[in-house]
mmJSON file of the N, C-alpha and C atoms, coordinates in Angstrom:
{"data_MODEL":{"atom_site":{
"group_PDB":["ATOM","ATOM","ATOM","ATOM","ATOM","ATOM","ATOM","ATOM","ATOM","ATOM","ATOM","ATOM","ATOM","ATOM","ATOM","ATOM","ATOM","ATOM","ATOM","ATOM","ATOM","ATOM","ATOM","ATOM","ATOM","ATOM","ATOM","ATOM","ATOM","ATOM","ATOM","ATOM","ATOM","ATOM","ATOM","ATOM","ATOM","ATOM","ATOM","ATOM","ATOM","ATOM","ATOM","ATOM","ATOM","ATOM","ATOM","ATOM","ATOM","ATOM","ATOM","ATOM","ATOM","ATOM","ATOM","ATOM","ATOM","ATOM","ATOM","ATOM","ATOM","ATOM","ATOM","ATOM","ATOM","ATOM","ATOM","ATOM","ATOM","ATOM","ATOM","ATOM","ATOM","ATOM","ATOM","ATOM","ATOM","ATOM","ATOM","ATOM","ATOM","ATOM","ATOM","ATOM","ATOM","ATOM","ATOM","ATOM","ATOM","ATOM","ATOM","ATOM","ATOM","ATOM","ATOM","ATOM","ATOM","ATOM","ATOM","ATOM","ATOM","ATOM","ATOM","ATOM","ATOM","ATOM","ATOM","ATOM","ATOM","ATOM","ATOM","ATOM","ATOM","ATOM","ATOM","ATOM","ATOM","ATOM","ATOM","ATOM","ATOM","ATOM","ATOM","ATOM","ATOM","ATOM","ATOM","ATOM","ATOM","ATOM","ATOM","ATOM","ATOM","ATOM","ATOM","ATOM","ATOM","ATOM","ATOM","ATOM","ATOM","ATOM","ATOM","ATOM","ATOM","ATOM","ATOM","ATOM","ATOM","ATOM","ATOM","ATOM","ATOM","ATOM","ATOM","ATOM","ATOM","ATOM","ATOM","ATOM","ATOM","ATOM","ATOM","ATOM","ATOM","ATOM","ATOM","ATOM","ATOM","ATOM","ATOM","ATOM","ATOM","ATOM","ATOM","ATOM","ATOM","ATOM","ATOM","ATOM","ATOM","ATOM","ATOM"],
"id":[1,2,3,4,5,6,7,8,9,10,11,12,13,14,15,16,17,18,19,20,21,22,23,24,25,26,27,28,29,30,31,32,33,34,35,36,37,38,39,40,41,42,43,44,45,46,47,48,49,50,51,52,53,54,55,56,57,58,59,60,61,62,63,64,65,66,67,68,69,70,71,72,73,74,75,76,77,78,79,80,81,82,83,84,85,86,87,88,89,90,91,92,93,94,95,96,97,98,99,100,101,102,103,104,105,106,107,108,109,110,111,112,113,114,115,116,117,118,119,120,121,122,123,124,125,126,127,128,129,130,131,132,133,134,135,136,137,138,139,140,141,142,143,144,145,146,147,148,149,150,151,152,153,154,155,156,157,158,159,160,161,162,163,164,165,166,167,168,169,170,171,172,173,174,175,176,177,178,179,180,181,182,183],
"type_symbol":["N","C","C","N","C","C","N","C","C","N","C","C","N","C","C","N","C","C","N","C","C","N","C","C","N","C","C","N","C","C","N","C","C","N","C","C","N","C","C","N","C","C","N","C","C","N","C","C","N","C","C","N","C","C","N","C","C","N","C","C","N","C","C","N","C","C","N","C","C","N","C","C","N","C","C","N","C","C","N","C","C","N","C","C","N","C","C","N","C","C","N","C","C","N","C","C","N","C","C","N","C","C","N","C","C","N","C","C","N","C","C","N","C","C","N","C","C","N","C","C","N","C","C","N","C","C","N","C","C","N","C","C","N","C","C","N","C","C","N","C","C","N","C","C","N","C","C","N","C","C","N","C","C","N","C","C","N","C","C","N","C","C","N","C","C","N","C","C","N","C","C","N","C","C","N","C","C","N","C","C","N","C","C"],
"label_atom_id":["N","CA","C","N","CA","C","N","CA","C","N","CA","C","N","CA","C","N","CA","C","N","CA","C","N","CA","C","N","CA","C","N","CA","C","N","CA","C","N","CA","C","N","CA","C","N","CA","C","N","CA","C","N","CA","C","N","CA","C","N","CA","C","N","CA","C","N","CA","C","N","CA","C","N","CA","C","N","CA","C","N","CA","C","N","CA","C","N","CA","C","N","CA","C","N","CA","C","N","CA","C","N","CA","C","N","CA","C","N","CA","C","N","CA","C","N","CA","C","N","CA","C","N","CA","C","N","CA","C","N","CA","C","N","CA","C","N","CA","C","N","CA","C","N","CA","C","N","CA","C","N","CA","C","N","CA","C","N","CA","C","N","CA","C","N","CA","C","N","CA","C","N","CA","C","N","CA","C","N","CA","C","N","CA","C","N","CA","C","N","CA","C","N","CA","C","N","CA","C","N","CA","C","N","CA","C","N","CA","C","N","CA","C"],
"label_alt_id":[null,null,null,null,null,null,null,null,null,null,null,null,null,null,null,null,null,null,null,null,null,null,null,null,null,null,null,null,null,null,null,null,null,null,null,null,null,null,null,null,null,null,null,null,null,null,null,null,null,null,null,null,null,null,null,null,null,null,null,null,null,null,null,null,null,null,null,null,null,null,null,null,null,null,null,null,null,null,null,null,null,null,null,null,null,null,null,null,null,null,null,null,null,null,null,null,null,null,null,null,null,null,null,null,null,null,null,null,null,null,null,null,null,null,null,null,null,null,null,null,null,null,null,null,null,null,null,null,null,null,null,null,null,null,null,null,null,null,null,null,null,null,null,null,null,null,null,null,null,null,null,null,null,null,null,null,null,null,null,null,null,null,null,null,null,null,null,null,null,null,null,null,null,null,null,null,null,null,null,null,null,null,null],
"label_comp_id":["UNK","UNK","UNK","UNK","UNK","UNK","UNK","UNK","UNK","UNK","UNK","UNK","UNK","UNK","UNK","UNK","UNK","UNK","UNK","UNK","UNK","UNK","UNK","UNK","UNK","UNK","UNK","UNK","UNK","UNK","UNK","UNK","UNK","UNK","UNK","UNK","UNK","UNK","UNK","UNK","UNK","UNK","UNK","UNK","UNK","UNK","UNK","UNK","UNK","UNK","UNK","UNK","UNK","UNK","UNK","UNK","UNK","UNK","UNK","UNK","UNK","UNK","UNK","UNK","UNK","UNK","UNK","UNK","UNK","UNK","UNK","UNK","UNK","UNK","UNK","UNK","UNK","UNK","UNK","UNK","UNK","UNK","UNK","UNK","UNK","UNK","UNK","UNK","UNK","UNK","UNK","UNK","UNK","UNK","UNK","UNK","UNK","UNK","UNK","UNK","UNK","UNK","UNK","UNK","UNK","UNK","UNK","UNK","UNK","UNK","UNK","UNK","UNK","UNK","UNK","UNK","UNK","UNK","UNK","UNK","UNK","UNK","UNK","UNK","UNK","UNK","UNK","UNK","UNK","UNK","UNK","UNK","UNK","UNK","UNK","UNK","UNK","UNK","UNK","UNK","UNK","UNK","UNK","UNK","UNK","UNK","UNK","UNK","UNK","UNK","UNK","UNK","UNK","UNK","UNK","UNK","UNK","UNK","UNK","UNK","UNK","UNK","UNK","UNK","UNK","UNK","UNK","UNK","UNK","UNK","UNK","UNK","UNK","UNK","UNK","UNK","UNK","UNK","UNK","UNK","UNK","UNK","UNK"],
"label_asym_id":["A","A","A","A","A","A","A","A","A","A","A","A","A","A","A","A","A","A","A","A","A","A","A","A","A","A","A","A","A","A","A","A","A","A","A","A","A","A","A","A","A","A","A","A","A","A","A","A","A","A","A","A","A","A","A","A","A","A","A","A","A","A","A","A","A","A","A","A","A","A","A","A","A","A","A","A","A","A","A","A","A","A","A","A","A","A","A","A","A","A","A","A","A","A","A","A","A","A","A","A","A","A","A","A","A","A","A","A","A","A","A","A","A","A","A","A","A","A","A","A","A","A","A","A","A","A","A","A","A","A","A","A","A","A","A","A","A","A","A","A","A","A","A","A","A","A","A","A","A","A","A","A","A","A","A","A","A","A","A","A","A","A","A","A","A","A","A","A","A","A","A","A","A","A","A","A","A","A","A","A","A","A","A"],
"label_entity_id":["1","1","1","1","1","1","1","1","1","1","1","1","1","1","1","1","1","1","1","1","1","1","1","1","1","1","1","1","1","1","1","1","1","1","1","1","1","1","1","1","1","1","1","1","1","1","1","1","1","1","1","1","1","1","1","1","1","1","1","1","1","1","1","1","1","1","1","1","1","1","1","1","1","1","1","1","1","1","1","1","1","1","1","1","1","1","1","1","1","1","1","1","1","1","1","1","1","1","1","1","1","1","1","1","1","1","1","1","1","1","1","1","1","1","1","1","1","1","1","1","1","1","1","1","1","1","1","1","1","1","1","1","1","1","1","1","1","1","1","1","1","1","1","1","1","1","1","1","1","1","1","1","1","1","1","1","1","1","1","1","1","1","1","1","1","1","1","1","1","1","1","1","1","1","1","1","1","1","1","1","1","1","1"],
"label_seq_id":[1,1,1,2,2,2,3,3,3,4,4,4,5,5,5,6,6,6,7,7,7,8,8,8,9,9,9,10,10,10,11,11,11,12,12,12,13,13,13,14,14,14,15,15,15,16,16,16,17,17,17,18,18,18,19,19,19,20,20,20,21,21,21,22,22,22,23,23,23,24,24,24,25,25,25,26,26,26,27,27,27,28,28,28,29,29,29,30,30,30,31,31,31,32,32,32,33,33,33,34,34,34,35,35,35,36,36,36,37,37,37,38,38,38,39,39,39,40,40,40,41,41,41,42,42,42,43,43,43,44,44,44,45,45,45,46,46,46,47,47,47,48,48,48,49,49,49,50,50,50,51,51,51,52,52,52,53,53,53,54,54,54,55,55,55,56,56,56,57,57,57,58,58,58,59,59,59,60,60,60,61,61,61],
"pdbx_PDB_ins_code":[null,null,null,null,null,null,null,null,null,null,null,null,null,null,null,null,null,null,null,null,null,null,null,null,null,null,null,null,null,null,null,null,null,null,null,null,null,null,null,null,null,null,null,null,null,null,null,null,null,null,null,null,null,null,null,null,null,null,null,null,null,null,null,null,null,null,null,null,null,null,null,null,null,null,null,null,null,null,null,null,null,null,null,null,null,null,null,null,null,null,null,null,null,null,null,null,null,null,null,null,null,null,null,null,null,null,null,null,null,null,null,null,null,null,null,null,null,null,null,null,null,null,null,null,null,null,null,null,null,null,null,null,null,null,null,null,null,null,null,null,null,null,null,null,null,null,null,null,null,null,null,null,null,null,null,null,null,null,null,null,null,null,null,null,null,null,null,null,null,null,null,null,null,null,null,null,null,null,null,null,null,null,null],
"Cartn_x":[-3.496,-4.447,-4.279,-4.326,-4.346,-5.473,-5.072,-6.338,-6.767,-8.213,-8.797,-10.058,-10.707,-11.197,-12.616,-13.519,-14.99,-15.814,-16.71,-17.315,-18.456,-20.048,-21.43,-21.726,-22.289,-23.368,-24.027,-24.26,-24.879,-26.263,-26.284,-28.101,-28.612,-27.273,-28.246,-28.926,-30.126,-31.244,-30.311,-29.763,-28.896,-29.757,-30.685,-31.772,-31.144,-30.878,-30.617,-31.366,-30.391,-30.697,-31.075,-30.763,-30.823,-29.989,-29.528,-28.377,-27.629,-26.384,-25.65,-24.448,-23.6,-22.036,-21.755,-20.166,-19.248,-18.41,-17.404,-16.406,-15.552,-14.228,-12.974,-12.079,-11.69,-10.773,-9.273,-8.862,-8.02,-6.231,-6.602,-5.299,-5.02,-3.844,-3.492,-4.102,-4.739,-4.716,-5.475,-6.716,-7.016,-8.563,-9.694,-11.488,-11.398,-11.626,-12.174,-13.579,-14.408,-15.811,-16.051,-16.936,-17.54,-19.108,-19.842,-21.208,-21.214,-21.815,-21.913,-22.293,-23.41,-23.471,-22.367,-21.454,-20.168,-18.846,-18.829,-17.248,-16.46,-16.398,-14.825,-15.524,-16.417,-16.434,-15.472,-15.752,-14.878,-14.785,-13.895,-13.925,-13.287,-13.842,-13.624,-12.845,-11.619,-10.598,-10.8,-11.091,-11.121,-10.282,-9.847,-9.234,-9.648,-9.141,-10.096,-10.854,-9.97,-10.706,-11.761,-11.916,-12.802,-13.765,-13.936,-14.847,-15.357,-14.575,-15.195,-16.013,-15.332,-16.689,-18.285,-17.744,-18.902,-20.031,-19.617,-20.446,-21.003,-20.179,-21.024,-21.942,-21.872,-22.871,-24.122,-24.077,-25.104,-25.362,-24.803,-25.762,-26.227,-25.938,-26.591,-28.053,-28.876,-30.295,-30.877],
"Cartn_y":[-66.074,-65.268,-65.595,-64.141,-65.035,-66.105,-66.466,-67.36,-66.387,-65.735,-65.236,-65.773,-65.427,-66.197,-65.079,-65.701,-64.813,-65.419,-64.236,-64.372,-64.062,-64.784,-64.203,-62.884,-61.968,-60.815,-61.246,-59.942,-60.903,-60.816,-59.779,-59.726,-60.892,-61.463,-62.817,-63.633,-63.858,-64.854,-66.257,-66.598,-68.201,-69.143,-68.694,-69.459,-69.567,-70.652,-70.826,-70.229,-70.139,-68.674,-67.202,-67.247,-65.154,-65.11,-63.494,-62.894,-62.54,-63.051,-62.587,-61.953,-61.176,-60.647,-61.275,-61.2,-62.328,-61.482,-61.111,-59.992,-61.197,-60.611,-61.006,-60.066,-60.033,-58.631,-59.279,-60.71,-61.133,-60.861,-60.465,-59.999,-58.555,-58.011,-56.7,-55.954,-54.727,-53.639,-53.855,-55.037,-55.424,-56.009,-55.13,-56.083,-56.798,-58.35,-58.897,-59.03,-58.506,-59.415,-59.787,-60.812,-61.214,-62.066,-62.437,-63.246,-64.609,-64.956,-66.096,-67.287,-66.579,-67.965,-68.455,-67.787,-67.788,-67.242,-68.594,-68.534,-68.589,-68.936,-69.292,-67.956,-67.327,-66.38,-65.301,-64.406,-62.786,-62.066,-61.585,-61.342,-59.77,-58.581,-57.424,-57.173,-56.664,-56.195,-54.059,-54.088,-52.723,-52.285,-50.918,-50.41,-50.576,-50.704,-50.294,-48.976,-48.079,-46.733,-46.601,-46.777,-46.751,-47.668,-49.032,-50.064,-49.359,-48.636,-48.011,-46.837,-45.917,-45.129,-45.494,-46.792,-47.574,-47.819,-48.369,-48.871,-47.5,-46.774,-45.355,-44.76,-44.636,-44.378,-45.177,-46.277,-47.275,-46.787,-46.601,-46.624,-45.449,-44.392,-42.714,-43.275,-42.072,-42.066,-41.368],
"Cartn_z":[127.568,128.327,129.811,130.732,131.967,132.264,133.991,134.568,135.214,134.333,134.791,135.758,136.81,138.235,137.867,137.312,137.017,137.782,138.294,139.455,139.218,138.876,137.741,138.977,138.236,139.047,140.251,141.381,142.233,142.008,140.942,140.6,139.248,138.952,137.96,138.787,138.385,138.98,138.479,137.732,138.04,137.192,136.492,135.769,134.422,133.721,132.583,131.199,130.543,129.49,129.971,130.866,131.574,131.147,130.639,130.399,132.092,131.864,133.202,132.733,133.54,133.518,134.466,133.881,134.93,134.792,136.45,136.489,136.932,136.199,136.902,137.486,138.756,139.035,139.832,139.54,140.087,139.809,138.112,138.158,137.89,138.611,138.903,137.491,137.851,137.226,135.963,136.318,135.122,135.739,135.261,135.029,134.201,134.118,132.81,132.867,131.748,131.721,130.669,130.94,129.859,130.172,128.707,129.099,129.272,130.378,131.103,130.397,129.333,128.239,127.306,127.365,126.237,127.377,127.928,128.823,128.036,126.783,125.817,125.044,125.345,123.543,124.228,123.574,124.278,125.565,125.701,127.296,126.524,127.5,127.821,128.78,128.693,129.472,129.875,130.701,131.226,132.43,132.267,133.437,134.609,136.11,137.288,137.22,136.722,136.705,136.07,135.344,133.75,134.934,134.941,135.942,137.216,137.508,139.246,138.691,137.63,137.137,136.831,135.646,135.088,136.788,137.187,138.263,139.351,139.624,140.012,139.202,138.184,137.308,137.477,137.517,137.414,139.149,139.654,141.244,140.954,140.496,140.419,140.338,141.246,141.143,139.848],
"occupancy":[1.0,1.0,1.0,1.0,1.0,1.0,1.0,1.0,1.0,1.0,1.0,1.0,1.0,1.0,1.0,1.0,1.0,1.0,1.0,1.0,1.0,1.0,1.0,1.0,1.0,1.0,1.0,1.0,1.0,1.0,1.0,1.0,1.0,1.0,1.0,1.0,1.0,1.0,1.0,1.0,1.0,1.0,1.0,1.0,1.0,1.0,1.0,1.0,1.0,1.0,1.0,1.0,1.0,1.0,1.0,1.0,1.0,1.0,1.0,1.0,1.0,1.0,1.0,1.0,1.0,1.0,1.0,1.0,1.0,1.0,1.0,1.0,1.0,1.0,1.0,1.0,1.0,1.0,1.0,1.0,1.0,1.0,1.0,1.0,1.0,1.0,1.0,1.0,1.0,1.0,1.0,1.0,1.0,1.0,1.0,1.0,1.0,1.0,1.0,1.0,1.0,1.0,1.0,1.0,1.0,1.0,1.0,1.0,1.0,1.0,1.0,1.0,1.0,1.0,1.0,1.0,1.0,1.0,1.0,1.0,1.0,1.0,1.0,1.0,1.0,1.0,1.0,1.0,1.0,1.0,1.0,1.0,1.0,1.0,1.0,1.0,1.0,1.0,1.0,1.0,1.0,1.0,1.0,1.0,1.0,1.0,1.0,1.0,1.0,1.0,1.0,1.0,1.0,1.0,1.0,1.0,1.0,1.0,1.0,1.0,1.0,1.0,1.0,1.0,1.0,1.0,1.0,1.0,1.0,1.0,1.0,1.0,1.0,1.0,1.0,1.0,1.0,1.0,1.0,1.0,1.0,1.0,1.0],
"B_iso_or_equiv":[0.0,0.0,0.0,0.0,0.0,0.0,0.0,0.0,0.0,0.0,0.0,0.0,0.0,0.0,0.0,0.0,0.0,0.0,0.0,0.0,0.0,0.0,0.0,0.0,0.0,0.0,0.0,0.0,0.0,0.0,0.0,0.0,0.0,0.0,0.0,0.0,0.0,0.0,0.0,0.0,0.0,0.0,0.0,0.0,0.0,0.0,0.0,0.0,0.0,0.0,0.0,0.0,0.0,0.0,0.0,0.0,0.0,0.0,0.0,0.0,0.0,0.0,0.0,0.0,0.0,0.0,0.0,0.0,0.0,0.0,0.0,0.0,0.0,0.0,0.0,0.0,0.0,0.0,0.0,0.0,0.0,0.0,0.0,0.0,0.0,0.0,0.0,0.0,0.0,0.0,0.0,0.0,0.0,0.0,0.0,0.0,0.0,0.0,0.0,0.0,0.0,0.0,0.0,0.0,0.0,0.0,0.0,0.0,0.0,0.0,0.0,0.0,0.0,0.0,0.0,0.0,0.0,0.0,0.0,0.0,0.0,0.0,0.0,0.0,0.0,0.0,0.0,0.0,0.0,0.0,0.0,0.0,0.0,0.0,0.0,0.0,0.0,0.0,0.0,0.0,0.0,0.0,0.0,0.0,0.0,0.0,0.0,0.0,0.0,0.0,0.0,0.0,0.0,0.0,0.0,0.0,0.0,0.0,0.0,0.0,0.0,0.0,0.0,0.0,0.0,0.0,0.0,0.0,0.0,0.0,0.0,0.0,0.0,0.0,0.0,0.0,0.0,0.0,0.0,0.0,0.0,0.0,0.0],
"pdbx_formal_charge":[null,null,null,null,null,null,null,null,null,null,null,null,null,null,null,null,null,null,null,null,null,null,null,null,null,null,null,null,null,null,null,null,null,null,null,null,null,null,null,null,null,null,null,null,null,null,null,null,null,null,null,null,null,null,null,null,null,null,null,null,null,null,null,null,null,null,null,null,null,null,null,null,null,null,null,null,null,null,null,null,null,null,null,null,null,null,null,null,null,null,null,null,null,null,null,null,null,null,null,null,null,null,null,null,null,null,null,null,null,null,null,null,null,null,null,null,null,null,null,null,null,null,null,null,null,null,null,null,null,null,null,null,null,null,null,null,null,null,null,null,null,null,null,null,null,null,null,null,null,null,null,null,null,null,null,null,null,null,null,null,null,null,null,null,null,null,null,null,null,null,null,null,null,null,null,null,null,null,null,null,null,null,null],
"auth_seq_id":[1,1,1,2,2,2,3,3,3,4,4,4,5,5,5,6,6,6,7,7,7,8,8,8,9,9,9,10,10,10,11,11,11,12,12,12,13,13,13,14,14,14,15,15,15,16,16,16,17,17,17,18,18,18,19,19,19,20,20,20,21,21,21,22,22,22,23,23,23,24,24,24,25,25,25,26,26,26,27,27,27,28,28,28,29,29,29,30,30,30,31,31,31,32,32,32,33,33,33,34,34,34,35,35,35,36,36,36,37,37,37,38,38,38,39,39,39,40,40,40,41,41,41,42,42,42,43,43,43,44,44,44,45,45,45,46,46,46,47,47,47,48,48,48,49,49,49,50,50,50,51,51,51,52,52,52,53,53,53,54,54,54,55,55,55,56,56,56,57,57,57,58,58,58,59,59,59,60,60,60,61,61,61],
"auth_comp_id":["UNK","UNK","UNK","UNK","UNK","UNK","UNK","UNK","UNK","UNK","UNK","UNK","UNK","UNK","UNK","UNK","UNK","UNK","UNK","UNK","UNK","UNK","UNK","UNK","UNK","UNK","UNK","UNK","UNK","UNK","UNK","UNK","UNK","UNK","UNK","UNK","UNK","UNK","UNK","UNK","UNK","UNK","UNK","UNK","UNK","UNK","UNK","UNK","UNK","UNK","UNK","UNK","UNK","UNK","UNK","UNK","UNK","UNK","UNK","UNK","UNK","UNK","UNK","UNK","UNK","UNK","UNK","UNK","UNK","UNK","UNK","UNK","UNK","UNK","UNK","UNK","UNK","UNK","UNK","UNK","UNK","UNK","UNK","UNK","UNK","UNK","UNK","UNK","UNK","UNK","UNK","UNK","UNK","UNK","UNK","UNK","UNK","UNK","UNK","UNK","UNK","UNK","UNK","UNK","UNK","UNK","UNK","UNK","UNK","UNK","UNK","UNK","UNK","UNK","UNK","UNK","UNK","UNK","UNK","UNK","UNK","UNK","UNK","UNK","UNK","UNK","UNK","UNK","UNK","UNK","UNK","UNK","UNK","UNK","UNK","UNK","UNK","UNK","UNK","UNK","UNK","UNK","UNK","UNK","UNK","UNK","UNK","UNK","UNK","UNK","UNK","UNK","UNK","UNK","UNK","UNK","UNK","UNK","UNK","UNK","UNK","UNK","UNK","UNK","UNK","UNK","UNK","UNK","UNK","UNK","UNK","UNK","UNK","UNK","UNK","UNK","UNK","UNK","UNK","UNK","UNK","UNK","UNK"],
"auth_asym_id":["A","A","A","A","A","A","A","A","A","A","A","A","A","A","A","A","A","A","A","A","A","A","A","A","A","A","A","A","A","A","A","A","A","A","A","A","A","A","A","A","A","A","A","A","A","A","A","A","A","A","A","A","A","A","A","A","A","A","A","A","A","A","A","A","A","A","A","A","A","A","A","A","A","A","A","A","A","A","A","A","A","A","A","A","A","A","A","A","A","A","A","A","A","A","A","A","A","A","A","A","A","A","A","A","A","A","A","A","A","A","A","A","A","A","A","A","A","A","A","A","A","A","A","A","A","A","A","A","A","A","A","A","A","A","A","A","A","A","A","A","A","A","A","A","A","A","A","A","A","A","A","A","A","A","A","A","A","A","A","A","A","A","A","A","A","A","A","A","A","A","A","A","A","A","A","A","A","A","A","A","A","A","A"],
"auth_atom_id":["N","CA","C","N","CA","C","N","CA","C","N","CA","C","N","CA","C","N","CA","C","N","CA","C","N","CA","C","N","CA","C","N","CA","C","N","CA","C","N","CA","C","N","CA","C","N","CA","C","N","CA","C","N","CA","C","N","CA","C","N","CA","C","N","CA","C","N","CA","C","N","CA","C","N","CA","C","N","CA","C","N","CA","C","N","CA","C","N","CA","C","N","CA","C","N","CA","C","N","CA","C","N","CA","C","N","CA","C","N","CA","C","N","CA","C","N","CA","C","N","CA","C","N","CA","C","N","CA","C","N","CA","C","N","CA","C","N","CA","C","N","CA","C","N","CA","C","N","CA","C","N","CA","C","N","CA","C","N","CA","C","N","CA","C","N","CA","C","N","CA","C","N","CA","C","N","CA","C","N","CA","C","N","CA","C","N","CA","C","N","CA","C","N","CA","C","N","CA","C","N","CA","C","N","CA","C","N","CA","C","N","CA","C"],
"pdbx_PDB_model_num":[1,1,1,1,1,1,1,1,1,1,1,1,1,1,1,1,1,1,1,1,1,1,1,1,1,1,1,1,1,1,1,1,1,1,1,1,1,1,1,1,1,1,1,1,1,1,1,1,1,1,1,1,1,1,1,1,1,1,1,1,1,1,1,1,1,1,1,1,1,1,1,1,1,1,1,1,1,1,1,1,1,1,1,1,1,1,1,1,1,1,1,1,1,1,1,1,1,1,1,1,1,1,1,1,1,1,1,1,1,1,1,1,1,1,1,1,1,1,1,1,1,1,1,1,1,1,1,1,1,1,1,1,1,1,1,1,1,1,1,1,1,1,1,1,1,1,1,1,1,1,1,1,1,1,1,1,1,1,1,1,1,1,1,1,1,1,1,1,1,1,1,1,1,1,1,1,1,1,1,1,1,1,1]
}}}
C-alpha cells in the first residue's frame, strides 16, 4: 500500500471518540480516506474527480 500522508477534517472537534475523516491526497491521481478511529482498518480509495464532485455537493445550499 502506498505511504499514504492523512490529514483529520478541519471540522473534527479532536475530542476522543468523535467520528472524524481523514483525507489523504498525496499520491498522484488518488483520495485516500478513511476513519480516524481505525488508522489500520480500511481506507477508501477515490478518484479526484469523483472527490471534487463529492465535496461540491456538500457545499450546495
Amino acid at each position: 500500500m502506498p505511504a499514504f500522508r492523512f490529514v483529520k477534517s478541519t471540522y473534527s472537534g479532536g475530542n476522543a471518540g468523535q467520528e472524524c475523516v481523514e483525507v489523504a491526497r498525496n499520491i498522484p491521481d488518488t483520495v485516500a480516506v478513511r476513519d480516524s478511529k481505525r488508522p489500520t482498518g480500511p481506507v477508501l480509495i477515490i478518484a479526484p474527480t469523483a472527490w471534487d464532485a463529492f465535496q461540491a455537493d456538500l457545499r450546495r445550499p
